[in-house]
N, C-alpha and C positions, 0 to 999 in steps of 0.2 A: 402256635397251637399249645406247645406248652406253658408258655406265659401263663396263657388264659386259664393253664390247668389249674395252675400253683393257683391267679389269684381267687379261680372260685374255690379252690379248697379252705384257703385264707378267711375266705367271708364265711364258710360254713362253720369253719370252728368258731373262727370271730361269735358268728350268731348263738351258737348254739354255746359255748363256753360264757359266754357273758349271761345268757338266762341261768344254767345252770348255776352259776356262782350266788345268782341274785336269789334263786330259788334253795340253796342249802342257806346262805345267809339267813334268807329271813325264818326258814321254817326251823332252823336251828335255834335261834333265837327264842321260837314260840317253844320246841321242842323243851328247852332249858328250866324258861319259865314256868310252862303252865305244867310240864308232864314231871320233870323232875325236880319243881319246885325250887330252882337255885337261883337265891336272886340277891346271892351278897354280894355279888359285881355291881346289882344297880342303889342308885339311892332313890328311890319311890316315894311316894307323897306328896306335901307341901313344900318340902325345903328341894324338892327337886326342880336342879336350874335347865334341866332339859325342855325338850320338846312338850307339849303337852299330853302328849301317851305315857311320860312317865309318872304320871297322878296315882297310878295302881299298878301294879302288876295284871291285871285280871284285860285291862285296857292294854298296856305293854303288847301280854300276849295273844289279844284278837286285833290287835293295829297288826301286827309281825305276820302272824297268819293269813289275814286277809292279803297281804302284800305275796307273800309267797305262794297263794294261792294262782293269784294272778301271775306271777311269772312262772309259775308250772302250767298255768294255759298257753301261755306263750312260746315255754317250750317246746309244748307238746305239737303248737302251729308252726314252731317252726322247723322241726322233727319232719313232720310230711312238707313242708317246704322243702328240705335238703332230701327226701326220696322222691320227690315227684322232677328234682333237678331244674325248677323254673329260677332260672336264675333274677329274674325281675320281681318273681314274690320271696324269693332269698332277702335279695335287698328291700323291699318291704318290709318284711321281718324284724329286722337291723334297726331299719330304721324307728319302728315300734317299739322294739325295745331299749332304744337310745330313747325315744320321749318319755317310756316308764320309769327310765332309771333317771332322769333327769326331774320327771314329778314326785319320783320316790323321797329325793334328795331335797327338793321345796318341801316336801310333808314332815321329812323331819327336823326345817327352823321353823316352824306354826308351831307360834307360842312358846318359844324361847327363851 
């Protein structure tokens, strides 16, 4: 019985520590950008050999945003996921946020 305790605790943080990271990441990111305008970390424009969001800042910080948008819904699903204690839509959850962050990471080699 206790196994079983430790590993749904394990998936809870799992879940909910992996949205969270991915939702300060990106809105951090927007945060830097758009609100505090700091953007001598990035190289922006034409000679930039990034992803194709690095064309502007203006793109940078509504690519970043919308992303963090989206993993703050997911948190938030999966927030009442770990209070309702189903542990079949936990792992749900898990797994949803495993293909966002796996699509996160294709979005950013387009156009490389």
């Amino acid at each position: 019985m206790k196994r079983e305790n430790k590993s749904g605790k394990a998936l809870n943080l799992g879940t909910l520590g992996l949205n969270s990271f991915m939702v300060l990441l990106n809105l951090g990111q927007w945060f830097l950008v758009e609100v505090i305008n700091w953007t001598e970390l990035y190289s922006f424009g034409e000679q930039a050999t990034g992803p194709y969001f690095y064309k502007s800042a203006a793109l940078f910080a509504m690519v970043h945003l919308y992303w963090g948008l989206l993993f703050l819904a997911m948190l938030f699903l999966s927030i009442i996921t770990v209070l309702f204690k189903k542990k079949i839509l936990i792992r749900v959850a898990l797994v949803l946020n495993l293909l966002f962050v796996a699509a996160y990471l294709y979005h950013g080699t387009i156009g490389g």
